[in-house]
VOGU-3710 file (C-alpha; in Angstrom, 3 decimals, decimal comma):
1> xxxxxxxxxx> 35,654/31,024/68,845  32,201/31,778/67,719  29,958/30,203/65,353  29,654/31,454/61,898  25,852/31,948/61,450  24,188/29,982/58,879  21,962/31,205/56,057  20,097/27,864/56,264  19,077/28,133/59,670  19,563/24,468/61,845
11> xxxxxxxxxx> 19,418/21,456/60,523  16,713/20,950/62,293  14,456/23,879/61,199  14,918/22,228/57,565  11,813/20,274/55,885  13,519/18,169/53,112  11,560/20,775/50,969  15,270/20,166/48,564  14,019/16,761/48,036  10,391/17,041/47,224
21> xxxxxxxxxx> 11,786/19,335/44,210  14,359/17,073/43,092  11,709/14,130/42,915  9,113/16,424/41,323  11,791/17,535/38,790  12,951/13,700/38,019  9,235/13,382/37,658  8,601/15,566/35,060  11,845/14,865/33,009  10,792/11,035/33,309
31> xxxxxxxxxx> 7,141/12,150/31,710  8,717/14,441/29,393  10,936/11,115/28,269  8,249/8,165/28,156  6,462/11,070/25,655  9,422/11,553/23,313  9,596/7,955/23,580  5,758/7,451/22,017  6,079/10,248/19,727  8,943/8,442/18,491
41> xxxxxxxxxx> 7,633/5,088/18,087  4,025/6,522/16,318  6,131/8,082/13,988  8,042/4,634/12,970  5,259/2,995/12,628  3,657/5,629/10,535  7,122/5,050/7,945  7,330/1,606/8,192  3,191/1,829/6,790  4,022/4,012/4,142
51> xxxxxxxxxx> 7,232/2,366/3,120  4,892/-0,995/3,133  1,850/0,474/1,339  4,604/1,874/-1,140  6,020/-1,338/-2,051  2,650/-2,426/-2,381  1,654/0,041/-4,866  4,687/-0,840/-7,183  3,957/-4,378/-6,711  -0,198/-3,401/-7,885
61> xxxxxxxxxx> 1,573/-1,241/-10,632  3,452/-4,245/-11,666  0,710/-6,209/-11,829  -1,256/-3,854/-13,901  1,759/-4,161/-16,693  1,748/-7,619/-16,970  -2,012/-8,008/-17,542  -1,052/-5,264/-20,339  1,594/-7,176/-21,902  -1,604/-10,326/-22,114
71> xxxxxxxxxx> -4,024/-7,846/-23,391  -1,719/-6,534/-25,959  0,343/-9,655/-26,902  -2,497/-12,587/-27,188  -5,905/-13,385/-27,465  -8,249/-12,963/-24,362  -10,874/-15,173/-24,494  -13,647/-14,628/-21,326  -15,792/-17,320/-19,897  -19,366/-16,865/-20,660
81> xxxxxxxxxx> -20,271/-15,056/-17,352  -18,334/-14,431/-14,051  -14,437/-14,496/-13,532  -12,097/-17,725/-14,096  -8,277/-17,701/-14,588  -7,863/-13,635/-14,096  -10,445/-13,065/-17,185  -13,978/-11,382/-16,389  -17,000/-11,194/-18,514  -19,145/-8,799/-16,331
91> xxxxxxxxxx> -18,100/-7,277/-12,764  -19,716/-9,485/-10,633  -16,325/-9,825/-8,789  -16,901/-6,740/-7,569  -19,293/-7,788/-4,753  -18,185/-10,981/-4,150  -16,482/-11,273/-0,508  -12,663/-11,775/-0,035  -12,550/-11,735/-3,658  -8,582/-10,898/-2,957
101> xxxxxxxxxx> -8,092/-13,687/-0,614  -5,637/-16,304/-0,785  -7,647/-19,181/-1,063  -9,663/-17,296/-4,213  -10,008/-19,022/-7,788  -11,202/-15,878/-10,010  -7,815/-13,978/-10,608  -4,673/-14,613/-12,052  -1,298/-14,603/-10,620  1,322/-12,709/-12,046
111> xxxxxxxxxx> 4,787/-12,887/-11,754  6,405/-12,466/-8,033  8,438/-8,999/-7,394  11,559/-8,850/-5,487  10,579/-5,890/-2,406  13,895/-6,634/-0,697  15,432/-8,277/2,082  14,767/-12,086/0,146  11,045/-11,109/-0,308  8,886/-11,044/-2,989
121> xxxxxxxxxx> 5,041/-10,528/-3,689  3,210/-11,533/-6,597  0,674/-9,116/-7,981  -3,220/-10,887/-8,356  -5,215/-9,417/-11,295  -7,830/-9,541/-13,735  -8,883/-8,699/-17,089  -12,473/-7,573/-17,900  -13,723/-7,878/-21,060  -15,369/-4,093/-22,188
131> xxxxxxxxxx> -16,497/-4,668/-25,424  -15,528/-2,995/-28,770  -15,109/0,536/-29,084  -15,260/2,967/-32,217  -11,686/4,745/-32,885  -14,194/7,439/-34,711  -11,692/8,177/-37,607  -7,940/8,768/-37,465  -5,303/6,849/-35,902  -5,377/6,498/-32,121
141> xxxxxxxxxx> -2,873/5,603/-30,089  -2,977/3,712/-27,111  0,107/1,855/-26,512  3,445/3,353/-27,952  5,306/0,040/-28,301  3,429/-1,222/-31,180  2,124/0,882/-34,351  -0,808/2,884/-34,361  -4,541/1,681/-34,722  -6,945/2,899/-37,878
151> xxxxxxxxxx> -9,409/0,421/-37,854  -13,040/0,669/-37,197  -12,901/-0,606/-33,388  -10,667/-1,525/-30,801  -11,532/-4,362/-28,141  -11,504/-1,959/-24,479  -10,098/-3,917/-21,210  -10,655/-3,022/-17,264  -7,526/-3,934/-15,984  -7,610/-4,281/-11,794
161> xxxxxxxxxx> -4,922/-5,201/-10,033  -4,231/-5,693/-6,258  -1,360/-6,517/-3,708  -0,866/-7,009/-0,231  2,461/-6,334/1,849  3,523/-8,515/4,530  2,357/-6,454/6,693  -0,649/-6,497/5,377  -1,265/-3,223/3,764  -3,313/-3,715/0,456
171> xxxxxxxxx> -3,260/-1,756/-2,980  -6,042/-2,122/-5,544  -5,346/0,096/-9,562  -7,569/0,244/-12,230  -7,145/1,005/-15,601  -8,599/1,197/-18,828  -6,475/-0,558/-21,988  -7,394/-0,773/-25,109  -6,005/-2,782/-28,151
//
């Protein structure tokens, strides 16, 4: 009987070319992986910082509405110059360093808000006093849950308020109120 001739030539004529492609290929898929992999990750952390700067903005937001309710509800009285207690008389807070920080004495406290997962964060904020402001004629109003004002002035607030998620991303609103 005679050999069948191979199309592979003799085992010995072969390189191992079959496994320099196979590695090469393994390679490749393994790069192709570790990339999805990164990709994958950046994109999680990019969430999880919105989803934290998010709860942080609702937490500022909060904030803002319960320096409202003060402004609207009782008498603000200011110190005589600087900040004390959440109540400014100029804005000199606004170059003092780590004004925000923990250990800081010039803004208020408000109440904490539940962000989920048994956490909370309390909003920090301040009221600056603006000065009196001419309503210049009729009836303005300002805020919808009490009657309109006619008088000859209304006192005008800077409201700032500022949080910071666990994770340490930090929110900072303004606004304007006036009473």
């Amino acid at each position: 009987m005679t050999p069948i001739p191979s199309t592979f030539g003799s085992r010995k004529a072969q390189q191992g070319a079959a496994l320099l492609v196979v590695l090469m290929l393994l390679l490749i898929v393994t790069l192709l992986g570790i990339a999805s992999m990164r990709g994958t990750i950046m994109q999680e952390r990019m969430a999880a910082n919105v989803t934290a700067r998010s709860m942080a903005f609702q937490v500022a937001e909060a904030g803002l509405r319960q320096a409202e309710m003060i402004a609207r509800d009782g008498t603000v009285t200011f110190p005589s110059a600087g900040c004390g207690g959440g109540r400014c008389k100029d804005d000199s807070w606004t170059t003092a360093t780590d004004f925000w920080a923990d250990s800081g004495t010039g803004y208020q406290t408000g109440n904490a808000v539940n962000v989920g997962n048994s956490q909370t964060i309390s909003p920090r904020f301040i009221i600056e006093d603006y000065g009196q402001t001419s309503v210049g004629g009729g009836a303005k109003c300002v805020d919808m849950s009490k009657p309109c004002f006619s008088g000859p002035s209304q006192a005008v607030f800077r409201i700032t308020s500022f949080a910071r998620a666990p994770n340490g991303a930090e929110v900072i609103l303004q606004t304007i109120y006036r009473r």
